[in-house]
Structure formats: C-alpha cells, structure tokens
PDB file of N, CA, C and O in Angstrom:
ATOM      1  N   UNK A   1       8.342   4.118 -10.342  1.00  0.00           N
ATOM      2  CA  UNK A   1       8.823   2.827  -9.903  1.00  0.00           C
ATOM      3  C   UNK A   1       9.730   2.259 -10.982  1.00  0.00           C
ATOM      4  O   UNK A   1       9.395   2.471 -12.147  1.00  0.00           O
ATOM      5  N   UNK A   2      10.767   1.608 -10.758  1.00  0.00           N
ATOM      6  CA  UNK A   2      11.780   1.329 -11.483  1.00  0.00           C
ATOM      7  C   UNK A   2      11.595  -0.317 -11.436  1.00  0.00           C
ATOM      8  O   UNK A   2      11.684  -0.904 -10.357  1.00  0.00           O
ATOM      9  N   UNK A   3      11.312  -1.077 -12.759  1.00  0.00           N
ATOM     10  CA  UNK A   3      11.457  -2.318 -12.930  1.00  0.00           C
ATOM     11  C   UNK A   3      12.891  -3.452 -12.964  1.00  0.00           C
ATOM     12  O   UNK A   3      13.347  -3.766 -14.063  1.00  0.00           O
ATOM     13  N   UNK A   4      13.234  -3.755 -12.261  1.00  0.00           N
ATOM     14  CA  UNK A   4      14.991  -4.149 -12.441  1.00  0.00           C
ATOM     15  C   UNK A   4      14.580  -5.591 -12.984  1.00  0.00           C
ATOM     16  O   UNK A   4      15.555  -6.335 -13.096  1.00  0.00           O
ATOM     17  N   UNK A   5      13.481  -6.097 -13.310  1.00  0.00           N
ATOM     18  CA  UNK A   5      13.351  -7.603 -14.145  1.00  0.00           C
ATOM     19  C   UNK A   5      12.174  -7.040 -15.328  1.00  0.00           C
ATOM     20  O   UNK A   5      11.206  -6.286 -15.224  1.00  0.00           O
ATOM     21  N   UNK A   6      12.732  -7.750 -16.409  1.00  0.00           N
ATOM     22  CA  UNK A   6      11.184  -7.739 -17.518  1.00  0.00           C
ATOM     23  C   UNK A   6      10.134  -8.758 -16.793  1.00  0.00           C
ATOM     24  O   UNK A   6      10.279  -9.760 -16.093  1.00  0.00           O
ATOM     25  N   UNK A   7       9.079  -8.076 -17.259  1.00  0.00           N
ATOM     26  CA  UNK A   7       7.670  -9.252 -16.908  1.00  0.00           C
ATOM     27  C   UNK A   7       6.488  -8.247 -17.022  1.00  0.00           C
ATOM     28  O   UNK A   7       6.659  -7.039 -16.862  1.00  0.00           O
ATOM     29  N   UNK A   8       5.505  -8.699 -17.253  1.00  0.00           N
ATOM     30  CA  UNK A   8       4.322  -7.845 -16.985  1.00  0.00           C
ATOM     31  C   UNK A   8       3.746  -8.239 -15.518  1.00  0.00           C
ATOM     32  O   UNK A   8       3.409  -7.222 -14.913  1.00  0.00           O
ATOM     33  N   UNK A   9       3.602  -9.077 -15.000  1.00  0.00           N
ATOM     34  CA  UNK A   9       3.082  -9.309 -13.632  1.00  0.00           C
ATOM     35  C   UNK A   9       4.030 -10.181 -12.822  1.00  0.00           C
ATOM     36  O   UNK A   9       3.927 -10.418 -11.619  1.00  0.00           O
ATOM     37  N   UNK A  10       5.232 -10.748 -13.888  1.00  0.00           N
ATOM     38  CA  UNK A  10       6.181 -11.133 -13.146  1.00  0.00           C
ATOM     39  C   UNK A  10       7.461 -11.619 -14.142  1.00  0.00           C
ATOM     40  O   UNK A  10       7.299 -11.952 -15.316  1.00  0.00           O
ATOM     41  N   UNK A  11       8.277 -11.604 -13.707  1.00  0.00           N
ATOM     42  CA  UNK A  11       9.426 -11.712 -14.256  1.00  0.00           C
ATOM     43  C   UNK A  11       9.770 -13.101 -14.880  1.00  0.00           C
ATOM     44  O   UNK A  11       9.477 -14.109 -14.236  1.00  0.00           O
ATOM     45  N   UNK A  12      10.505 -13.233 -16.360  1.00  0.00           N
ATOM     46  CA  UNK A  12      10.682 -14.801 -17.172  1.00  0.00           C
ATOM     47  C   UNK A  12      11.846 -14.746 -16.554  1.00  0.00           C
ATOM     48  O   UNK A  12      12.678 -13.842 -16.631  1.00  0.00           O
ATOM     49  N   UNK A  13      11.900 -15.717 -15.945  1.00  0.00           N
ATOM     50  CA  UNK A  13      12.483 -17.187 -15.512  1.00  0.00           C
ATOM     51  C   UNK A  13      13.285 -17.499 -16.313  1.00  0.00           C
ATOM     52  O   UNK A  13      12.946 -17.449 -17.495  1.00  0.00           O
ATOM     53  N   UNK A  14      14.702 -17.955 -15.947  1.00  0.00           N
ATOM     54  CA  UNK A  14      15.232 -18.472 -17.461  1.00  0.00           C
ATOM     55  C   UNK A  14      14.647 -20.084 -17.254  1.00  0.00           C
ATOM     56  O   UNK A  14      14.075 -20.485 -16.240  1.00  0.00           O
ATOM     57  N   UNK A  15      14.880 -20.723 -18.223  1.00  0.00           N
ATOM     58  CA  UNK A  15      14.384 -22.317 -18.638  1.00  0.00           C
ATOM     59  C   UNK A  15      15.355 -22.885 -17.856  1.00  0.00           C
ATOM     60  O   UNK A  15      15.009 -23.372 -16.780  1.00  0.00           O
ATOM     61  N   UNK A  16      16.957 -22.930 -18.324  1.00  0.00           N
ATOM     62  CA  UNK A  16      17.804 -23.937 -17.375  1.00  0.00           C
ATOM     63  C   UNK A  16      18.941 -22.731 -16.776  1.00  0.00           C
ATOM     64  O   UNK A  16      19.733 -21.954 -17.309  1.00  0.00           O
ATOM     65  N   UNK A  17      18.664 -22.952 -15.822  1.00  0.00           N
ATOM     66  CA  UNK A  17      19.515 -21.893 -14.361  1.00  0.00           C
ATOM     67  C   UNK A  17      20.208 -23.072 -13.639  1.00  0.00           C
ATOM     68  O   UNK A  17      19.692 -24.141 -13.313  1.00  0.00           O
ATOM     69  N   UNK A  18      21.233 -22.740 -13.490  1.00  0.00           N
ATOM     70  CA  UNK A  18      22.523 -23.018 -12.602  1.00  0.00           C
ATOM     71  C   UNK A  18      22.441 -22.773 -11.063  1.00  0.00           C
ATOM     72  O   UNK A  18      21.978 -21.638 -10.948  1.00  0.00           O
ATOM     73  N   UNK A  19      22.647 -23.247  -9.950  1.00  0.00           N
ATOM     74  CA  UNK A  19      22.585 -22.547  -8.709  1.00  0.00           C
ATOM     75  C   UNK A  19      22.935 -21.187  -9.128  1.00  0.00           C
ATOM     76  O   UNK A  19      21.880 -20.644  -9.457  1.00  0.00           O
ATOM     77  N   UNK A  20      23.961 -20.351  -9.276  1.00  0.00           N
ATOM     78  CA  UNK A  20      23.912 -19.463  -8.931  1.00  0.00           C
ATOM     79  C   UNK A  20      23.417 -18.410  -9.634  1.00  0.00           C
ATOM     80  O   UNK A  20      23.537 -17.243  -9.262  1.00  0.00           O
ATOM     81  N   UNK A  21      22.578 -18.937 -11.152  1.00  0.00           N
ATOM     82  CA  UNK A  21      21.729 -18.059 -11.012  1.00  0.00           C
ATOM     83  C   UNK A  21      20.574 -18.100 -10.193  1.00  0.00           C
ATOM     84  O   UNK A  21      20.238 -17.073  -9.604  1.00  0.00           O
ATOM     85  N   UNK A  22      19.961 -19.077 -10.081  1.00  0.00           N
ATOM     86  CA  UNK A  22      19.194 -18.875  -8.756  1.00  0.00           C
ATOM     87  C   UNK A  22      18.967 -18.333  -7.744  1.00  0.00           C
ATOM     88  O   UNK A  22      17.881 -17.944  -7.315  1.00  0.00           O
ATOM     89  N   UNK A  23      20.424 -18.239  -7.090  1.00  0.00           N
ATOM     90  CA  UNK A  23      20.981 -17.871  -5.922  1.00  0.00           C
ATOM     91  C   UNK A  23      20.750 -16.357  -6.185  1.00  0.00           C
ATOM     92  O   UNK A  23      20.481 -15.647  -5.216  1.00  0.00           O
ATOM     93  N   UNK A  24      20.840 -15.781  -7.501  1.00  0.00           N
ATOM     94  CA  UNK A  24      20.951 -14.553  -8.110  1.00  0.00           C
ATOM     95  C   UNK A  24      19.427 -13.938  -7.899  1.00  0.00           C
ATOM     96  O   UNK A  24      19.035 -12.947  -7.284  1.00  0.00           O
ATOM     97  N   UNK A  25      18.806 -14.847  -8.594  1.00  0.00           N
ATOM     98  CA  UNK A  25      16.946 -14.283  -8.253  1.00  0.00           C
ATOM     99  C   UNK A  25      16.654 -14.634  -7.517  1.00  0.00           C
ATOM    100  O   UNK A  25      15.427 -14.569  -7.594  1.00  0.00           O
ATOM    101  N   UNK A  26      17.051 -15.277  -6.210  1.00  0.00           N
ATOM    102  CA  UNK A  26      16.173 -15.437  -4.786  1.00  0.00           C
ATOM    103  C   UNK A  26      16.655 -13.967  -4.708  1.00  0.00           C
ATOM    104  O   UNK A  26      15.822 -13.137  -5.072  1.00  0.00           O
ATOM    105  N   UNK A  27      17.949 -13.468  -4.266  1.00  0.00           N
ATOM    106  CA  UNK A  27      18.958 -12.212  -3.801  1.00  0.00           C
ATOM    107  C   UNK A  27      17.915 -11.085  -4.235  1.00  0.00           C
ATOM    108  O   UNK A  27      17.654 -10.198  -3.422  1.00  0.00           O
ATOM    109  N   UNK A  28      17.245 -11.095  -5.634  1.00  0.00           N
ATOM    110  CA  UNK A  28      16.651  -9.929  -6.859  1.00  0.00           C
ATOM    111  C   UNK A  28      15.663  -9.879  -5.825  1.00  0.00           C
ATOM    112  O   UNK A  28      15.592  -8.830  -5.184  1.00  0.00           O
ATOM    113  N   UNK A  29      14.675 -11.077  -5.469  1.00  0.00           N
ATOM    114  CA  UNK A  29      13.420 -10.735  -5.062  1.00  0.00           C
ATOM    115  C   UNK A  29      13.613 -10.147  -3.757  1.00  0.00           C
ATOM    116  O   UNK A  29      13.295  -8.958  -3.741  1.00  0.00           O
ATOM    117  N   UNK A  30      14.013 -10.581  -2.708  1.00  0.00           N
ATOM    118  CA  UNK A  30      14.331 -10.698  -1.307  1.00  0.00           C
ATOM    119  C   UNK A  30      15.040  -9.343  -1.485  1.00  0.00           C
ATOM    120  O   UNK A  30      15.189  -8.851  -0.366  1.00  0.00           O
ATOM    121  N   UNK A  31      15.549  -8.527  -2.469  1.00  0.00           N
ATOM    122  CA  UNK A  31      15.932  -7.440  -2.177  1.00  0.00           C
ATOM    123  C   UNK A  31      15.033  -6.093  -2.505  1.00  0.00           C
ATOM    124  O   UNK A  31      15.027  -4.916  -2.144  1.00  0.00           O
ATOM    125  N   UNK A  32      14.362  -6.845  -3.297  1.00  0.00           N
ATOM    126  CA  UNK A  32      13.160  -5.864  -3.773  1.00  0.00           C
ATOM    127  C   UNK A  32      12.064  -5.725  -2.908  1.00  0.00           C
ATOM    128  O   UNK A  32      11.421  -4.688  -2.748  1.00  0.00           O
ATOM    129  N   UNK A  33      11.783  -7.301  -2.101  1.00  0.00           N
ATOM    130  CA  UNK A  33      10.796  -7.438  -1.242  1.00  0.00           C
ATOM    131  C   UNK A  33      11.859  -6.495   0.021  1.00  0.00           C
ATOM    132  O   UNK A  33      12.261  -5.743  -0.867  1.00  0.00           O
ATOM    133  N   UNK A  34      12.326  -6.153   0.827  1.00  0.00           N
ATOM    134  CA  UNK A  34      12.271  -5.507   1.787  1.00  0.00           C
ATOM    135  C   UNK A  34      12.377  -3.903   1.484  1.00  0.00           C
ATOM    136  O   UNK A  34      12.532  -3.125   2.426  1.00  0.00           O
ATOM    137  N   UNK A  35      12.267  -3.338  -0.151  1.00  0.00           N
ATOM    138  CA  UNK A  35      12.391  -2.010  -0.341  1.00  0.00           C
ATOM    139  C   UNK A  35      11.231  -1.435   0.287  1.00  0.00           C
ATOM    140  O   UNK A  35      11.209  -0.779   1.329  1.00  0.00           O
ATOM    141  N   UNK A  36      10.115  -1.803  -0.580  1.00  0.00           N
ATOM    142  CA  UNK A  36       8.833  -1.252   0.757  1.00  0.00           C
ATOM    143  C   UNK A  36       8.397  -1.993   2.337  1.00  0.00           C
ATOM    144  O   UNK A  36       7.781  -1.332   3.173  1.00  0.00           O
ATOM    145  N   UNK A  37       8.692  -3.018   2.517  1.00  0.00           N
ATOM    146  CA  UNK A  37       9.242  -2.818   3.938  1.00  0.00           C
ATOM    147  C   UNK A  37       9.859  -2.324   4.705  1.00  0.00           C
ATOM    148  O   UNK A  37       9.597  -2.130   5.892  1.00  0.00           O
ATOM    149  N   UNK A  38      10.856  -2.030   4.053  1.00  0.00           N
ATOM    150  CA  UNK A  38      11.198  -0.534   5.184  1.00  0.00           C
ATOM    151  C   UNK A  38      11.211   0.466   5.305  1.00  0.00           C
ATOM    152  O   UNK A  38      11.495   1.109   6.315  1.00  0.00           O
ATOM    153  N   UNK A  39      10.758   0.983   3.817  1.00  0.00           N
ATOM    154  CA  UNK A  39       9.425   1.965   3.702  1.00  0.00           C
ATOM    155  C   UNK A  39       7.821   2.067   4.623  1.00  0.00           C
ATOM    156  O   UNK A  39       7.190   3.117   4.752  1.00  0.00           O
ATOM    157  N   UNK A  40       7.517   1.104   5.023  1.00  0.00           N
ATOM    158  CA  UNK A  40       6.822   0.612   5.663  1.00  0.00           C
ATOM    159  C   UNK A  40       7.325   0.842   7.121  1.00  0.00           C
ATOM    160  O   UNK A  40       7.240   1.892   7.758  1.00  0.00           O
ATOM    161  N   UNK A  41       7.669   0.092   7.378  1.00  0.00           N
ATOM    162  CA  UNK A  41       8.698  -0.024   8.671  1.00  0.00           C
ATOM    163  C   UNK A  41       9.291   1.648   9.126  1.00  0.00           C
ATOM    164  O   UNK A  41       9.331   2.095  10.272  1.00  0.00           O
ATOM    165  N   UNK A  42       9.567   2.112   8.294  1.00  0.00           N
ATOM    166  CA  UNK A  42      10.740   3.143   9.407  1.00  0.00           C
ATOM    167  C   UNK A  42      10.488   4.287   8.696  1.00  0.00           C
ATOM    168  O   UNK A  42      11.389   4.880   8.104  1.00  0.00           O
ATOM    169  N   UNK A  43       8.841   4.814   8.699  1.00  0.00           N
ATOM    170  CA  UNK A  43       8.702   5.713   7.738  1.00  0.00           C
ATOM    171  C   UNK A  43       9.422   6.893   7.627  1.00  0.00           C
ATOM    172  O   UNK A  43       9.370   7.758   6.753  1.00  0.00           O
ATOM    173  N   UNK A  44      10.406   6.780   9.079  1.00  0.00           N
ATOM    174  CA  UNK A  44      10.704   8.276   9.289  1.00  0.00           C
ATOM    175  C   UNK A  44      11.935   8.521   8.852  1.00  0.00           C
ATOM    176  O   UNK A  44      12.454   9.634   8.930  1.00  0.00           O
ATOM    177  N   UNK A  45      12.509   7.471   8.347  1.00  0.00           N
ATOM    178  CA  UNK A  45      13.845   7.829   6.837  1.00  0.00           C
ATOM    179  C   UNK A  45      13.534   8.317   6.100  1.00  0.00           C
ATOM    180  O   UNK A  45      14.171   7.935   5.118  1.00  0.00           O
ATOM    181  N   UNK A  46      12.496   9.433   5.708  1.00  0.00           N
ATOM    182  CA  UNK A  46      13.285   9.908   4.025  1.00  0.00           C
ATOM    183  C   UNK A  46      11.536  10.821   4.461  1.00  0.00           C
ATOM    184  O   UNK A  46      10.470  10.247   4.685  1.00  0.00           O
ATOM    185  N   UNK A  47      11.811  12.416   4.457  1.00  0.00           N
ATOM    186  CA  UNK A  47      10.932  13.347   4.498  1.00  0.00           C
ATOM    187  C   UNK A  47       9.944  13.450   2.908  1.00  0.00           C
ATOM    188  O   UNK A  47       9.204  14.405   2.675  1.00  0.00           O
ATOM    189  N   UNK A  48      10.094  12.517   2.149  1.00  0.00           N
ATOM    190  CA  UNK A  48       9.079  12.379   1.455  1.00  0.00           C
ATOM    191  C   UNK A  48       8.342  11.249   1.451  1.00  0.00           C
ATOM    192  O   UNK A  48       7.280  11.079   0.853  1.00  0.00           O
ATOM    193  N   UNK A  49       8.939  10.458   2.147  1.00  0.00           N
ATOM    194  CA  UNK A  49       7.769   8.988   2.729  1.00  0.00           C
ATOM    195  C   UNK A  49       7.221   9.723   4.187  1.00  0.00           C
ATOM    196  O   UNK A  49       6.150   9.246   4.564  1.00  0.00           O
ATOM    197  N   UNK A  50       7.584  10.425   4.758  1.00  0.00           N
ATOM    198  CA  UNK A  50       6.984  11.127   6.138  1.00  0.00           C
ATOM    199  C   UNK A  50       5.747  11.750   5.333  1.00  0.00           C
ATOM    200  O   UNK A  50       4.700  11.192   5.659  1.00  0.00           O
ATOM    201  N   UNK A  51       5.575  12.789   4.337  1.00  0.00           N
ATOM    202  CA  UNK A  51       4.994  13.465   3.316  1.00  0.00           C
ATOM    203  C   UNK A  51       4.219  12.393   3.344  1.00  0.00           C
ATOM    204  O   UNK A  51       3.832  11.901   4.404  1.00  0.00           O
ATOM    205  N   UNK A  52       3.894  11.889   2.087  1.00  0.00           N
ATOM    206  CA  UNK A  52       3.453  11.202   1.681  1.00  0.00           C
ATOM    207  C   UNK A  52       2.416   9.707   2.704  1.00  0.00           C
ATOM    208  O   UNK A  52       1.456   9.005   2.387  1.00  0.00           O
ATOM    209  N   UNK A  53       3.327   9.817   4.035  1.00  0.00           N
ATOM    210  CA  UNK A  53       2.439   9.179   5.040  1.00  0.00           C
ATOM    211  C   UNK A  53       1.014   9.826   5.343  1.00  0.00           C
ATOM    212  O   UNK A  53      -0.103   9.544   4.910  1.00  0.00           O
ATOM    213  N   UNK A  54       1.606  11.127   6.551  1.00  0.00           N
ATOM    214  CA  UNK A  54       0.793  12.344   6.400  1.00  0.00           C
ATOM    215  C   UNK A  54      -0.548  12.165   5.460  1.00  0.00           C
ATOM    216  O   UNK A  54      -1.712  11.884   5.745  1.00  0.00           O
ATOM    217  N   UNK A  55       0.101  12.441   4.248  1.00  0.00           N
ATOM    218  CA  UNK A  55      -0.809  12.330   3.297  1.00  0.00           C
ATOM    219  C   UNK A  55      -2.263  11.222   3.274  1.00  0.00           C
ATOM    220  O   UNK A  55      -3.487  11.259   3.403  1.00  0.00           O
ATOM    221  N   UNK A  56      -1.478  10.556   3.094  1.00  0.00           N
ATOM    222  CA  UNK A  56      -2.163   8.697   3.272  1.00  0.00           C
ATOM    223  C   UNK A  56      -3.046   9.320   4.651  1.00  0.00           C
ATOM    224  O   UNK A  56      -4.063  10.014   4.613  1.00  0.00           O
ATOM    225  N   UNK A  57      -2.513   8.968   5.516  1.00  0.00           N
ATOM    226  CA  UNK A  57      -3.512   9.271   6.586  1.00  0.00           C
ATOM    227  C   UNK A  57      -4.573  10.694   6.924  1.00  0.00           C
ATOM    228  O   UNK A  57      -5.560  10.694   7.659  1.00  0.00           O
ATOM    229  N   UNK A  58      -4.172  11.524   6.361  1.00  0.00           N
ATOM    230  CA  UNK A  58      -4.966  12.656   6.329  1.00  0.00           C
ATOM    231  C   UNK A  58      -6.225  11.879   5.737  1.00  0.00           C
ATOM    232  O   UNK A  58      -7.308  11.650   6.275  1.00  0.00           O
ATOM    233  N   UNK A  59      -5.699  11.501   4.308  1.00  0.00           N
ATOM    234  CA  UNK A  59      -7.190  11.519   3.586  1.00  0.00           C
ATOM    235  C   UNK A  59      -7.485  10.158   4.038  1.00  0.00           C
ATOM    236  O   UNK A  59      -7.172   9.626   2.973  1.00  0.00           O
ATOM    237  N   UNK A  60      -7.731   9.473   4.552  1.00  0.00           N
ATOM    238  CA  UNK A  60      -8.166   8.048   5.174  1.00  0.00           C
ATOM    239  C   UNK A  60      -8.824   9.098   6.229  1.00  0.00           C
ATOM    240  O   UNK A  60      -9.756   9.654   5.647  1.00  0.00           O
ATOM    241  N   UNK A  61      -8.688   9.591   7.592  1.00  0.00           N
ATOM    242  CA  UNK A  61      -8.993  10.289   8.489  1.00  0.00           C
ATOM    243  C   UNK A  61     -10.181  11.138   7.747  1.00  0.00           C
ATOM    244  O   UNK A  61     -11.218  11.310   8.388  1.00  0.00           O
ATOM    245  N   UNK A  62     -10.096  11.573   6.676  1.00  0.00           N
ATOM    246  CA  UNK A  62     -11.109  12.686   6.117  1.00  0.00           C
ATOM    247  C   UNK A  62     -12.080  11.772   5.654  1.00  0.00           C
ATOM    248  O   UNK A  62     -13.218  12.236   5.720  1.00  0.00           O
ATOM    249  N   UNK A  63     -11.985  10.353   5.102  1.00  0.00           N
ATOM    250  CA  UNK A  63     -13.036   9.533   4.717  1.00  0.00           C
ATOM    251  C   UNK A  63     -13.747   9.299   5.654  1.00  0.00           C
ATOM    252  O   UNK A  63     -14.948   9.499   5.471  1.00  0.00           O
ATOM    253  N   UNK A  64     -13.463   8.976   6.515  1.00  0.00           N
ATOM    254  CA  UNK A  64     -13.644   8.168   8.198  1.00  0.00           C
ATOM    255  C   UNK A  64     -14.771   9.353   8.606  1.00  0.00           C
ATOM    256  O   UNK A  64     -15.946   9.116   8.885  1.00  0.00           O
ATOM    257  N   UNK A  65     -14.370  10.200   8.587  1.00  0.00           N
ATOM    258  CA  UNK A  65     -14.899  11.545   8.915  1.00  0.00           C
ATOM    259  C   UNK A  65     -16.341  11.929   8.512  1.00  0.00           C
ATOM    260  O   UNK A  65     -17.294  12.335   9.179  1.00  0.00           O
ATOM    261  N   UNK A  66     -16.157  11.626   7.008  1.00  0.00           N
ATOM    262  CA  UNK A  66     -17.440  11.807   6.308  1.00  0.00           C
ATOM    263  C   UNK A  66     -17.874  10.814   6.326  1.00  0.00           C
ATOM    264  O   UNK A  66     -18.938  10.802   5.707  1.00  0.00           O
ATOM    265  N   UNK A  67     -17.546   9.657   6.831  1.00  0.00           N
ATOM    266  CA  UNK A  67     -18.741   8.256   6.825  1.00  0.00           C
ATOM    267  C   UNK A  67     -19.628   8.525   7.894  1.00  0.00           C
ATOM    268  O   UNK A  67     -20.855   8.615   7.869  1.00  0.00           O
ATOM    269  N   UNK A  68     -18.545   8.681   9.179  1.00  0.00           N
ATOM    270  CA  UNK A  68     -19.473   9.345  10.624  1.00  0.00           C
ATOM    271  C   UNK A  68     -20.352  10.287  10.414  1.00  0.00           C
ATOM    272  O   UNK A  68     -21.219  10.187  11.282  1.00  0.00           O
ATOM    273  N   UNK A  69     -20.571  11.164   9.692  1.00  0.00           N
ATOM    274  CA  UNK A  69     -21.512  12.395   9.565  1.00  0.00           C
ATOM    275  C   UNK A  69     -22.504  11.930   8.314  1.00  0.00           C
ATOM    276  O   UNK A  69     -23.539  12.590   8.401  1.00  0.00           O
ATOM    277  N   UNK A  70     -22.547  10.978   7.127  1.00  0.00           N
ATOM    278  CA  UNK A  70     -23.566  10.582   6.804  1.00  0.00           C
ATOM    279  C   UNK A  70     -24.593   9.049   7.558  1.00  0.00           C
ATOM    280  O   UNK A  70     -25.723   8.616   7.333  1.00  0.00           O
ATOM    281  N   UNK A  71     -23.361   8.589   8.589  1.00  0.00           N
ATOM    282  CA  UNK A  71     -24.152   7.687   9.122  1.00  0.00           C
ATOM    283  C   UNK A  71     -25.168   8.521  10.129  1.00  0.00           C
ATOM    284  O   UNK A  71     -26.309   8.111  10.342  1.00  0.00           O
ATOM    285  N   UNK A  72     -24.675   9.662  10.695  1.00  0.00           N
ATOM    286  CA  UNK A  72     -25.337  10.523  11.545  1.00  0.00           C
ATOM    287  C   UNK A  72     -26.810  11.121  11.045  1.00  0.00           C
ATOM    288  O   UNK A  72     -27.830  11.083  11.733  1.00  0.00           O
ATOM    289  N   UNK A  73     -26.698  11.744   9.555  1.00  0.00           N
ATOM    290  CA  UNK A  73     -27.494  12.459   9.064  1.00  0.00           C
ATOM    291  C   UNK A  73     -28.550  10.828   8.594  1.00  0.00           C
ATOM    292  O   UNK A  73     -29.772  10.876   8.453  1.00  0.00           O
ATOM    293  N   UNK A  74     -27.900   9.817   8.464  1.00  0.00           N
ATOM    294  CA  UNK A  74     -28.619   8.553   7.845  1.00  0.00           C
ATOM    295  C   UNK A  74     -29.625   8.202   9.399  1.00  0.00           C
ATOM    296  O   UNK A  74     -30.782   7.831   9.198  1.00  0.00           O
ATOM    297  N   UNK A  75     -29.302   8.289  10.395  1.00  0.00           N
ATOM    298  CA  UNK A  75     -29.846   8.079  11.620  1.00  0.00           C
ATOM    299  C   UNK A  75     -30.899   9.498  12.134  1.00  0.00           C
ATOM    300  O   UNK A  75     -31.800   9.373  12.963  1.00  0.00           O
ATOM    301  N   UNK A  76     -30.677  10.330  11.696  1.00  0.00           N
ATOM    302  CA  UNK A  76     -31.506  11.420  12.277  1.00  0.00           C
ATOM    303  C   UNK A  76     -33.111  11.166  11.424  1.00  0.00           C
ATOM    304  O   UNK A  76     -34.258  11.276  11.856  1.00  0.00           O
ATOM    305  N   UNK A  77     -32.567  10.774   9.998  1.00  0.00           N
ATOM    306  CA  UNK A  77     -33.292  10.672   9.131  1.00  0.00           C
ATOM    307  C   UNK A  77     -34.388   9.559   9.532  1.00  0.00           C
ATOM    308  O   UNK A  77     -35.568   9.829   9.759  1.00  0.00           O
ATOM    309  N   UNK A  78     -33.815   8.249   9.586  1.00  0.00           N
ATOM    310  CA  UNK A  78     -34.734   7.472  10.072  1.00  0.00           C
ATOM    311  C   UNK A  78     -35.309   7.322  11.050  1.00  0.00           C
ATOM    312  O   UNK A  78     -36.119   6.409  11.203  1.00  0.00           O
ATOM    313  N   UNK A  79     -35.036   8.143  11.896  1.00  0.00           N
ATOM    314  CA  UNK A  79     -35.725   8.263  13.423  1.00  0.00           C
ATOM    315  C   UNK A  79     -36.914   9.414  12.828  1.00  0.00           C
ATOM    316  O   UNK A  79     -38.017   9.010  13.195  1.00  0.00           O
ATOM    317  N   UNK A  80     -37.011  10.431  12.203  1.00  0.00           N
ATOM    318  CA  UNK A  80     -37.924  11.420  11.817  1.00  0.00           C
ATOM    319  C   UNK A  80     -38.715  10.592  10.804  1.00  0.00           C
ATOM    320  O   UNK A  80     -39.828  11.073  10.592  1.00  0.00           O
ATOM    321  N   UNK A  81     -38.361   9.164   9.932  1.00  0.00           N
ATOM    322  CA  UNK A  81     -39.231   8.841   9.550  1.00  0.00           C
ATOM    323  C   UNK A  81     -40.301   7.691   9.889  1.00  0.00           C
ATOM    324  O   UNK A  81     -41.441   7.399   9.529  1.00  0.00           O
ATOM    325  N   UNK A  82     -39.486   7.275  10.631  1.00  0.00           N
ATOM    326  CA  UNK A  82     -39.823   6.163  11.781  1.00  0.00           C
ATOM    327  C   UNK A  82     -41.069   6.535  12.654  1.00  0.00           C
ATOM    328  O   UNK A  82     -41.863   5.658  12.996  1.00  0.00           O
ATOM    329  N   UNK A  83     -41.251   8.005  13.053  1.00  0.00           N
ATOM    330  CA  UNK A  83     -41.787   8.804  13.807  1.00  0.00           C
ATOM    331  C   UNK A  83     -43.737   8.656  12.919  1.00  0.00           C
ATOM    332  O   UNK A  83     -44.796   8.242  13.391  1.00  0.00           O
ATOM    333  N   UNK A  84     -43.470   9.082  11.879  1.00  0.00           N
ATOM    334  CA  UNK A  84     -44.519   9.116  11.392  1.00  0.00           C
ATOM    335  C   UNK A  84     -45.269   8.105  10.193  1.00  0.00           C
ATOM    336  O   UNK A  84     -46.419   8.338   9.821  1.00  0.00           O
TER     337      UNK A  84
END
C-alpha cells in the first residue's frame, strides 16, 4: 500500500490553508476513498483482485464449513449425553 500523505493514522493538516489547499485535500481524500471502492465494486477489473476475491471467499466458505461440522459433532454429543 502506498501512502500519498504523512500521518500515522492520519494525515497533518497544515495549520493555515487557503481554499485551495483545501480544495486540494478534500480532492486527496475523495480520491483515495473511491480506490477501494471500486475495488470493491467492480471486482472484475484487474485478475488479481478476481484472485484474491476467490481467495477471500474460499477461505470464509471453508470457515463456515468447519463451524457447521463442529456445531454438528457439538449436537450429536449432547444428545448422547443428555441420554444418560
């Protein structure tokens, strides 16, 4: 990830700004804010955000997966102990 402002959690501000620097860091954010939005949005521009979707969802799907089969084995269990 490429930082285009200094900051550790957010970028210094100058003290006295002019409209157009202002005008300059609304433009910075608002351009940075729609980079992963449309990353988001239109995953199917760029075969390594397709990748990398895939990805994401595989292993989400594989968690999901193994929750269902210990809630299963968690239910067999308490019914056999329930029993006695």
């Amino acid at each position: 990830m490429v930082w285009v402002a200094k900051g550790s959690n957010w970028f210094t501000a100058p003290e006295t700004a002019g409209e157009a620097e202002w005008r300059n860091i609304r433009q910075l954010l608002e351009d940075e804010h729609q980079k992963p939005v449309h990353a988001v949005a239109d995953p199917l521009h760029s075969r390594v955000v397709r990748k990398q979707t895939r990805m994401l969802l595989g292993a989400a799907f594989h968690d999901i997966y193994h929750a269902g089969q210990i809630r299963l084995v968690r239910r067999f269990y308490e019914a056999q102990t329930s029993k006695g």
